[in-house]
FILUMSE-474993 format. One line per field, with one value per residue: residue in one letter; chain; x, y, z of N, C-alpha, C in turn. Coordinates in Angstrom, 1 decimal. Example, Ala and Ser with C-alpha at 12.3 -4.5 7.8 and 13.67 -1.06 7.14 Angstrom:
<sites>
seke c(A:S);
roti c(A:A);
n_u c(13.2:12.8);
n_v c(-5.7:-2.2);
n_w c(7.8:7.1);
ca_u c(12.3:13.7);
ca_v c(-4.5:-1.1);
ca_w c(7.8:7.1);
c_u c(13.2:12.9);
c_v c(-3.3:0.0);
c_w c(7.8:7.9);
</sites>
This chain:
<sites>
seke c(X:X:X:X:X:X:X:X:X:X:X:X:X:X:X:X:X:X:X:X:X:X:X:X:X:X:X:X:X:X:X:X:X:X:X:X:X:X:X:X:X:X:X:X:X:X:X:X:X:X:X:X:X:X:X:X:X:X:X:X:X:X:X:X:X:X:X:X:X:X:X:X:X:X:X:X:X:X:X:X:X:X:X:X:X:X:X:X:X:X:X:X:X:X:X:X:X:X:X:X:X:X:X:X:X:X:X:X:X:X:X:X:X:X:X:X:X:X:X:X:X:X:X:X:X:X:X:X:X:X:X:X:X:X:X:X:X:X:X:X:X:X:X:X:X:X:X:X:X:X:X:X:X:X:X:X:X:X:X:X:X:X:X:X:X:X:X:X:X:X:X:X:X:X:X:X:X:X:X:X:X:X:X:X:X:X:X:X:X:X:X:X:X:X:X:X:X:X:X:X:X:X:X:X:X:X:X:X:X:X:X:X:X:X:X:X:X:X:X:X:X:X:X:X:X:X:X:X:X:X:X:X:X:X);
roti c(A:A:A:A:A:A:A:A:A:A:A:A:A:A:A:A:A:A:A:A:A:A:A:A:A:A:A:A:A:A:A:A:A:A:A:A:A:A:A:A:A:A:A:A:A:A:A:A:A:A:A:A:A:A:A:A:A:A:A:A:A:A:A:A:A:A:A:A:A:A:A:A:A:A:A:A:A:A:A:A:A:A:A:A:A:A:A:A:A:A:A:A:A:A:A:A:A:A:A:A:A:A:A:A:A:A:A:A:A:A:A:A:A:A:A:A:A:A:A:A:A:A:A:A:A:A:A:A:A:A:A:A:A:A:A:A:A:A:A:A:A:A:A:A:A:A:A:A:A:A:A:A:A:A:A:A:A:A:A:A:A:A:A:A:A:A:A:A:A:A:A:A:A:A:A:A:A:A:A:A:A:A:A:A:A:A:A:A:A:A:A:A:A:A:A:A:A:A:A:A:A:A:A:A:A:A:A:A:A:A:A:A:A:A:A:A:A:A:A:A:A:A:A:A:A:A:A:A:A:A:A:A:A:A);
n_u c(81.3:84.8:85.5:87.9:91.6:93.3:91.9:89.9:90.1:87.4:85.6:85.4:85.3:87.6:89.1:89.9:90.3:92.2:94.4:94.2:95.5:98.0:99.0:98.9:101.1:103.2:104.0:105.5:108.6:112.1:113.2:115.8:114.9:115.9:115.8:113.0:111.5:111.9:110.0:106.7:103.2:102.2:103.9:105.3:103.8:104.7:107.1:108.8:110.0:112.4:112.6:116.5:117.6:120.3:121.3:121.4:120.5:119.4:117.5:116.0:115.3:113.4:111.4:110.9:110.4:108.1:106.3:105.9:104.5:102.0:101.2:101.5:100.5:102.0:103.0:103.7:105.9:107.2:108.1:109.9:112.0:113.1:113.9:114.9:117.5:119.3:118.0:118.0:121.2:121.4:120.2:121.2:120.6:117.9:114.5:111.5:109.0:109.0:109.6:107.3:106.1:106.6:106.1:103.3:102.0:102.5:101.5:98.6:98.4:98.7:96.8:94.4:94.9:94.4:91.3:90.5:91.0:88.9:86.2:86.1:85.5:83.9:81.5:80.7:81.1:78.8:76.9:77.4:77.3:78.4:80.6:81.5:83.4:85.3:86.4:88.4:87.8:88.8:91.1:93.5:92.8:93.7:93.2:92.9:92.2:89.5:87.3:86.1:85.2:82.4:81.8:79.4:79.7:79.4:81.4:83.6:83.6:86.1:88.3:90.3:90.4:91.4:92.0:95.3:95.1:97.8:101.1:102.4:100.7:97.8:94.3:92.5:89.8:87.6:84.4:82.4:78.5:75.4:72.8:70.7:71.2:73.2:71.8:70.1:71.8:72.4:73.1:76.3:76.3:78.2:81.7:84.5:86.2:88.9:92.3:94.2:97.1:100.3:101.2:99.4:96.3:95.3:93.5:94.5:95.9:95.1:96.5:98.3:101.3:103.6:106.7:109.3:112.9:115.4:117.8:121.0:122.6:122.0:123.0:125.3:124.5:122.3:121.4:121.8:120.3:117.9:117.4:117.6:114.7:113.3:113.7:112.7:110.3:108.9);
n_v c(81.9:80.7:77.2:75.8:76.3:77.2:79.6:78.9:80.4:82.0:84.4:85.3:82.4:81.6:81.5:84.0:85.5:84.3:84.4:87.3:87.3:86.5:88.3:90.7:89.7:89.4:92.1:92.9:94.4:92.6:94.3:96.1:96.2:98.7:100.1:99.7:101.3:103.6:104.3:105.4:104.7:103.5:103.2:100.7:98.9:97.8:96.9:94.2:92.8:91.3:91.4:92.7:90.8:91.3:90.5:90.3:87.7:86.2:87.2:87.1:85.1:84.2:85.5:84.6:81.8:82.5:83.6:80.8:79.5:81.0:80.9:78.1:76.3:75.8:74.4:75.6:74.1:72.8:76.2:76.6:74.1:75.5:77.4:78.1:77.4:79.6:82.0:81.2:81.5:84.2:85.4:84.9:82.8:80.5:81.1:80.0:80.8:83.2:82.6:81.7:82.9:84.9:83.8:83.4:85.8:87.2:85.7:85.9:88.5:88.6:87.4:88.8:91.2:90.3:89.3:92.1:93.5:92.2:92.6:95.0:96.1:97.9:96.4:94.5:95.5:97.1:95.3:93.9:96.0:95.7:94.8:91.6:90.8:87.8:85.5:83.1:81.2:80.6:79.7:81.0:83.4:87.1:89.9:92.1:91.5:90.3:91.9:92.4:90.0:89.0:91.2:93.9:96.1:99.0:99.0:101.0:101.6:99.9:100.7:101.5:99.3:96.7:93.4:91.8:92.1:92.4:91.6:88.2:86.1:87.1:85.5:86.5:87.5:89.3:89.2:89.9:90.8:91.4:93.9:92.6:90.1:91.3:93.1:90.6:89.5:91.9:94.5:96.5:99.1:100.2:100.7:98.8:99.7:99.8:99.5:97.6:97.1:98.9:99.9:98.3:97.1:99.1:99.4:98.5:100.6:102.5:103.8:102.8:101.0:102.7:103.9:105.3:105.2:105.5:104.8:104.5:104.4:101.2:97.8:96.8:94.5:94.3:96.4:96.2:94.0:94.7:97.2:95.6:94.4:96.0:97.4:95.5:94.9:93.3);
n_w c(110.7:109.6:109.2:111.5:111.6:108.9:106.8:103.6:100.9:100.0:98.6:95.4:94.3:91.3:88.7:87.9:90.8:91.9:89.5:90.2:93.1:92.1:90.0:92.2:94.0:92.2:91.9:92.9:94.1:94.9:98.1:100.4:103.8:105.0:102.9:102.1:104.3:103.5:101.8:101.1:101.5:99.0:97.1:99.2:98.3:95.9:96.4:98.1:101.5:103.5:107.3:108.4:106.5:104.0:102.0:98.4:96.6:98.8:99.5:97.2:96.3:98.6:98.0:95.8:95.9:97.5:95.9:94.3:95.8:96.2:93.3:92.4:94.9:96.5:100.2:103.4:104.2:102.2:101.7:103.5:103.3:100.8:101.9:104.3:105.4:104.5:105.2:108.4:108.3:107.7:109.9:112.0:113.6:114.2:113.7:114.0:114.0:113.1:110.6:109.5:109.9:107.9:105.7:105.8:106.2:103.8:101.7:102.7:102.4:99.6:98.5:99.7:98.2:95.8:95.8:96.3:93.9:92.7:94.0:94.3:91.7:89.5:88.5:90.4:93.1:92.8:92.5:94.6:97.4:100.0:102.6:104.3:107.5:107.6:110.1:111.8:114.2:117.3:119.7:118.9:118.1:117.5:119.7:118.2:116.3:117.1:117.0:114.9:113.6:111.8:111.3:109.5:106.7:104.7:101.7:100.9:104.1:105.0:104.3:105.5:106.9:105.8:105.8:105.4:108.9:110.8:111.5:111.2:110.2:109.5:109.4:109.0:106.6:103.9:102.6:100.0:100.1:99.1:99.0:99.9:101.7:103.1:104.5:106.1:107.0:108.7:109.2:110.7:113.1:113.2:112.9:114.3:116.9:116.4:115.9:113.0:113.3:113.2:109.3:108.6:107.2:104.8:102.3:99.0:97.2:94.1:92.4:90.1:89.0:88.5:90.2:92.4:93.5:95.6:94.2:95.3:97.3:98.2:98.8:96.1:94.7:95.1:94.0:91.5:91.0:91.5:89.3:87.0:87.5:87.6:84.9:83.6:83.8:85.6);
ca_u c(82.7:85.4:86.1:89.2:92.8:93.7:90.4:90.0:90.0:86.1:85.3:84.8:86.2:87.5:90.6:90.1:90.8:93.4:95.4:94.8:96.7:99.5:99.6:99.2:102.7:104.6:104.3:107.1:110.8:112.7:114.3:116.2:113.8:116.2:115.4:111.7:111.2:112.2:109.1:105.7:102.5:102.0:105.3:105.3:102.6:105.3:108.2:108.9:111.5:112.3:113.7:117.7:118.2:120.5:121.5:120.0:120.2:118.4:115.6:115.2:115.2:112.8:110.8:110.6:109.5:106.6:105.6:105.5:103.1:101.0:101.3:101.3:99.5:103.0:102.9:105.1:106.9:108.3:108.5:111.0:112.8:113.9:114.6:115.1:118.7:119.9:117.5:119.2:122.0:121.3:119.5:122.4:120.0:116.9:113.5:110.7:107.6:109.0:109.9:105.9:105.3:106.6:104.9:101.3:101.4:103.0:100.3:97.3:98.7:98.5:95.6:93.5:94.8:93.7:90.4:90.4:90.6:87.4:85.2:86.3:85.3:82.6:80.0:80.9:80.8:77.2:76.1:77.6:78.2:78.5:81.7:81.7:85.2:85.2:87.8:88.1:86.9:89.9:91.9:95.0:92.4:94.1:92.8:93.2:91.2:88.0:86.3:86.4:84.7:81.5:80.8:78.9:79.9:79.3:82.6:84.2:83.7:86.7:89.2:91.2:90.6:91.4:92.8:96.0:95.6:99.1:102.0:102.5:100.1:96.3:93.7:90.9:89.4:86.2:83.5:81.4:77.6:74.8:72.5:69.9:72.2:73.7:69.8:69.6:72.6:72.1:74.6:76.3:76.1:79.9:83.2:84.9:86.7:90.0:92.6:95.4:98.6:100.8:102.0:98.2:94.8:95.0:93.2:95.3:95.8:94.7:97.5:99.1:102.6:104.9:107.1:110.8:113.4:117.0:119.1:122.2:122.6:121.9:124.3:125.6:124.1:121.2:120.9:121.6:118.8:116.3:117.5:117.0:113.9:112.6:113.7:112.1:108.7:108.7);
ca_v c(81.7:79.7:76.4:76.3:76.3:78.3:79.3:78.7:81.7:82.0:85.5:84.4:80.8:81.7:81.5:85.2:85.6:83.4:85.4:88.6:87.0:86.1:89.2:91.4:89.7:89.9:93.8:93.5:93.8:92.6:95.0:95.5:96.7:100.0:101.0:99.9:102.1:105.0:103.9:106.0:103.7:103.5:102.2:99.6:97.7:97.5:96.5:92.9:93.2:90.3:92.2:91.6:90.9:92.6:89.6:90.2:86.8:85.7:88.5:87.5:84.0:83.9:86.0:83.2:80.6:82.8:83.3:79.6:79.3:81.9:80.3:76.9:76.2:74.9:74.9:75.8:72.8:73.4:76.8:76.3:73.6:76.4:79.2:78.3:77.6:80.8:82.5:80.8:82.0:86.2:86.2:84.3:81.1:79.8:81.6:78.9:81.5:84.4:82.1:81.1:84.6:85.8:82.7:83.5:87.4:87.2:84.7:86.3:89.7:88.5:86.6:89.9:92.2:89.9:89.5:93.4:93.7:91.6:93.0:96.6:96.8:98.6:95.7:93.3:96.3:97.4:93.8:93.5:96.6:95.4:93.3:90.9:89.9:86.2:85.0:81.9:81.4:79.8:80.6:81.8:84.6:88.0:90.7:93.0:90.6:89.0:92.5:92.1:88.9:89.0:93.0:93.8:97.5:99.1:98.7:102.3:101.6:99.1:101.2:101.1:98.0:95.5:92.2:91.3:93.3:92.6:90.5:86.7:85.5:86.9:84.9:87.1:88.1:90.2:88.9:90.7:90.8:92.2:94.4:91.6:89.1:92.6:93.4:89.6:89.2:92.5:95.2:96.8:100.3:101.2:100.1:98.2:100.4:98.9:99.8:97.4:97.3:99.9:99.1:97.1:97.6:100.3:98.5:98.2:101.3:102.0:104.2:102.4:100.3:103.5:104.2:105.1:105.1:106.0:103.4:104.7:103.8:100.0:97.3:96.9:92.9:94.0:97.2:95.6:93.2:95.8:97.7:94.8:93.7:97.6:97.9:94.1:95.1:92.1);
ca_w c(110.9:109.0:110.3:112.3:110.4:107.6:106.2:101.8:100.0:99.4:98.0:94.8:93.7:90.6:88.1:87.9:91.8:91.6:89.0:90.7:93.8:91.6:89.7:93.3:94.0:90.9:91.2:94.2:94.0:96.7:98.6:101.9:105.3:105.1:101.8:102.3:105.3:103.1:101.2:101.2:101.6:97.7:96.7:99.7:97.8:95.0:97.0:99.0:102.0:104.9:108.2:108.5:105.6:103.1:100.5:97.6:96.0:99.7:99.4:95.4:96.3:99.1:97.1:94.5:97.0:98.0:94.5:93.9:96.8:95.2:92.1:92.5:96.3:97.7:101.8:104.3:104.5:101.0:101.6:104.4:102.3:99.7:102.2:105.8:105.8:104.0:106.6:109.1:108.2:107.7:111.1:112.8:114.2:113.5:114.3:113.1:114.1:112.4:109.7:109.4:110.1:107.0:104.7:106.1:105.9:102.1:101.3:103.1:101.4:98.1:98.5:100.1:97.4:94.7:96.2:96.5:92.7:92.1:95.0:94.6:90.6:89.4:89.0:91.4:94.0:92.4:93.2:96.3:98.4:101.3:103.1:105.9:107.9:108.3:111.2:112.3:116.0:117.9:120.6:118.1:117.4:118.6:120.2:117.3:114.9:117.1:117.5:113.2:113.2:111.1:111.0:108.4:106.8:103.1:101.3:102.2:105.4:104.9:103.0:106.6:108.0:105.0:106.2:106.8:110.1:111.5:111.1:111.8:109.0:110.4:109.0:108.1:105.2:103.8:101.2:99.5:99.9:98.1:100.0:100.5:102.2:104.2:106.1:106.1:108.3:109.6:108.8:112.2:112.9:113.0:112.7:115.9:117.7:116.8:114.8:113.0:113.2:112.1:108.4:108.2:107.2:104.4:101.3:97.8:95.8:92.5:91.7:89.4:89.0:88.6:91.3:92.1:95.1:95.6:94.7:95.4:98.6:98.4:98.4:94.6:94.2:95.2:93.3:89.8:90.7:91.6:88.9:86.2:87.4:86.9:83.2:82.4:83.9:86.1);
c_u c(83.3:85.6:87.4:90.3:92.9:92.7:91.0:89.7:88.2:85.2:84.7:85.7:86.4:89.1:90.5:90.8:92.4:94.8:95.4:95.5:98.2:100.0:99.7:100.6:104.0:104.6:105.6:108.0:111.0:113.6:115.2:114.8:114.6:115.7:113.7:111.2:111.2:110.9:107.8:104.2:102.3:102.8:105.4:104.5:103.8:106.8:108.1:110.3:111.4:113.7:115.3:117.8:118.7:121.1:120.5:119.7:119.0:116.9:115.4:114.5:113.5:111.8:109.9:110.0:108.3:105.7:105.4:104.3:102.0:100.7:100.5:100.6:100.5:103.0:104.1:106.2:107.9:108.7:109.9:112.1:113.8:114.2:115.1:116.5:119.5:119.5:118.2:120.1:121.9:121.1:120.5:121.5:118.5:115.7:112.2:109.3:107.8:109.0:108.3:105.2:105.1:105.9:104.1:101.0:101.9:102.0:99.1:97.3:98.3:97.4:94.3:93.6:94.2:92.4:89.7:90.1:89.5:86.3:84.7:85.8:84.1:81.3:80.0:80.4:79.2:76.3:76.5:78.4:78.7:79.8:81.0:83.2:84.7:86.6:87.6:88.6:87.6:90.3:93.6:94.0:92.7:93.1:92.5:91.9:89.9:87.4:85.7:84.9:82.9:80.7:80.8:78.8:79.9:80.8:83.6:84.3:85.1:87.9:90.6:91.2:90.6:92.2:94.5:95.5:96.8:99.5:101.9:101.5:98.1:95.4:92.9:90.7:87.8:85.8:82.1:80.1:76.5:73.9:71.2:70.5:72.7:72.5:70.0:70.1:72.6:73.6:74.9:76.0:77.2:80.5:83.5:85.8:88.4:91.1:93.8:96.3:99.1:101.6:100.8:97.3:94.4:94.6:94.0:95.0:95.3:95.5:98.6:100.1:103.9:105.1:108.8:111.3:114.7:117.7:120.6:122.8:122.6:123.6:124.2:125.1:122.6:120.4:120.5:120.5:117.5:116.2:117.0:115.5:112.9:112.7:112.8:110.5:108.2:108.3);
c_v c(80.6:78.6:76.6:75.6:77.8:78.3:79.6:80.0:81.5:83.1:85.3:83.5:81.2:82.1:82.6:85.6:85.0:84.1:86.6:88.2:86.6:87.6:90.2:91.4:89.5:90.7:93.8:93.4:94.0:93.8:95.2:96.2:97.9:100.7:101.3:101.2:103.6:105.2:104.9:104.4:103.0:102.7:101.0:98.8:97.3:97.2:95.0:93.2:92.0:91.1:91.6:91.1:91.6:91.7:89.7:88.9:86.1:86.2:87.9:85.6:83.7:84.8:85.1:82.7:81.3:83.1:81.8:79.2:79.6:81.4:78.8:75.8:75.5:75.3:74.9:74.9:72.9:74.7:76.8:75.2:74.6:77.4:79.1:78.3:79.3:82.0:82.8:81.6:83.8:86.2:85.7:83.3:81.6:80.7:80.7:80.0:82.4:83.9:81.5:82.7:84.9:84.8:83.1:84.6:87.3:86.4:85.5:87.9:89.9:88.2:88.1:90.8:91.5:89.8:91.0:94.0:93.4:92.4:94.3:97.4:96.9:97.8:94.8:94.6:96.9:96.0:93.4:94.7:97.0:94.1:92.7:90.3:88.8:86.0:83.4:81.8:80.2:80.6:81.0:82.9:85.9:89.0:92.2:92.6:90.4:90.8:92.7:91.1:89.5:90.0:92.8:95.4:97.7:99.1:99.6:101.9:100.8:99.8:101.1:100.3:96.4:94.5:92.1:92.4:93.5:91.3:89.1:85.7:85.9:86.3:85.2:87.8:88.4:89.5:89.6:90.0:91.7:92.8:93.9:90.8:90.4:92.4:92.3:88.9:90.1:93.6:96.0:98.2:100.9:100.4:99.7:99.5:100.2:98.8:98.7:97.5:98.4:99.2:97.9:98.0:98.4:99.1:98.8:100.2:101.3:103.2:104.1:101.9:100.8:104.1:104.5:105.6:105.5:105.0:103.2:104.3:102.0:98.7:97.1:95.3:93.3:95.1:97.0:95.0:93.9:96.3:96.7:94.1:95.4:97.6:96.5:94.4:94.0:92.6);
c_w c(110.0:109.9:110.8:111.4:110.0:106.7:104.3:101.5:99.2:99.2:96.9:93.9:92.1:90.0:88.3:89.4:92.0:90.9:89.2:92.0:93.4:90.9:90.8:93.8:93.7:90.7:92.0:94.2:95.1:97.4:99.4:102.7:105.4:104.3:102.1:103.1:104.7:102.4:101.6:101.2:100.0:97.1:97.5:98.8:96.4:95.2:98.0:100.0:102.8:105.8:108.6:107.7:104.5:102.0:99.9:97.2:97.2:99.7:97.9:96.0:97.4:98.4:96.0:95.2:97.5:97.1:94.4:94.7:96.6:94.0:92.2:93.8:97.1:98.8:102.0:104.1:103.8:100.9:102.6:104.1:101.8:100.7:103.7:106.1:105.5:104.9:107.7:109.8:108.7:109.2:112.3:113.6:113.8:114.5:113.5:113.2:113.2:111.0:108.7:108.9:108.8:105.3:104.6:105.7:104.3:101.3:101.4:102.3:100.0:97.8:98.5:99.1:96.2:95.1:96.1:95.3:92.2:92.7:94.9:93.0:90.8:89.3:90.0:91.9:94.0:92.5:94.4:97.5:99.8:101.4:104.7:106.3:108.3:108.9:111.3:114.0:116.6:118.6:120.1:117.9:118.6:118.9:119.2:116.1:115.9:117.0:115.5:112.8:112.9:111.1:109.6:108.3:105.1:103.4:101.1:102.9:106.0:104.6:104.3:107.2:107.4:105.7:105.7:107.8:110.9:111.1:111.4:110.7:109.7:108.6:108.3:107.0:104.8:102.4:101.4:99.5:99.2:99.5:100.4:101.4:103.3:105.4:106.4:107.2:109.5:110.0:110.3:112.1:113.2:113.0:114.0:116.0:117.9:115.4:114.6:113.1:112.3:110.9:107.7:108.2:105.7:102.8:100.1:97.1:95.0:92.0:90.8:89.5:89.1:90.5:90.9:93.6:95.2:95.7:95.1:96.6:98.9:97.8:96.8:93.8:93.8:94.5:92.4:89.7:90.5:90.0:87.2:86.3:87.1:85.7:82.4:83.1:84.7:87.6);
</sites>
């Protein structure tokens, strides 16, 4: 198990990992939580939304601030600096958990799909095809996550039960073992019995970057924006 907190990103320590959590969440344009929903699972991965909100500059904005995090290792504290009032605002008063919520899962998101790119290629995965979920073993751990903790399953076996497993920022995440290190720990003989959150679990695509949506319908700030960050490849 990890120690207790917010366990370090230790899949494998590496600039590479690193720039696939940054490039994971520069594929997403902000959008609103109506349009999203219109979304098939494929396109979500290339979309960012925060619920109740329909300002675009608020959605581009908080968007930014969770790139920098991704980017540059800025915490909460600063993220709520740059975005809590505007927040605030849209939701008509202050929600500080939800406001955490949507830090940790946007983080842990980006974090597990860059991870996903390293683990899931073709030699990495032929040196290591085996994952383990590491949690960290506290009483914030839910009900959904502990039956998780430190199964050991070939790397299929995962393709529906990738980390995040539900909203609010969950902690856990899968590293890859080889299949000495697997026996050694002692691989399980199924899957828990326990499924994520709807909206969680389903591991990264490899469908590619194209996508498209109906923008007609969206407010007009927020279309332009979508609509300019589509033609710049951003």
């Amino acid at each position: 198990m990890a120690e207790q907190g917010w366990p370090k990103p230790h899949v494998i320590d590496s600039q590479d990992r690193f720039d696939g959590a940054v490039d994971a969440f520069r594929k997403r344009v902000p959008i609103t939580k109506d349009e999203w929903l219109k979304l098939d699972a494929f396109e979500r991965e290339n979309a960012f939304t925060v619920a109740n909100v329909t300002n675009g500059r608020v959605l581009q904005d908080v968007c930014d601030a969770i790139d920098k995090a991704v980017e540059q290792g800025t915490d909460f504290a600063q993220f709520k600096d740059d975005v809590a009032l505007d927040l605030i605002e849209e939701w008509g008063g202050a929600n500080p958990n939800r406001l955490e919520g949507i830090f940790r899962e946007n983080l842990g998101q980006a974090y597990s799909e860059g991870r996903y790119a390293i683990y899931s290629s073709p030699t990495v995965k032929e040196a290591r095809p085996y994952l383990r979920c590491d949690g960290v073993e506290d009483d914030r751990e839910c009900d959904t996550c502990l039956p998780y903790d430190s199964v050991v399953r070939p790397q299929e076996d995962w393709a529906l039960a990738t980390p995040p497993f539900h909203f609010g920022g969950c902690r856990h995440q899968l590293t890859p073992l080889s299949q000495e290190e697997a026996e050694e720990e002692g691989i399980d003989d199924e899957m828990p019995d326990v499924e994520p959150d709807e909206g969680f679990g389903d591991a990264p695509s490899k469908h590619g970057d194209d996508w498209d949506f109906d923008l007609s319908n969206m407010p007009s700030e927020l279309r332009a924006m979508v609509e300019r960050a589509i033609e710049s490849g951003d």
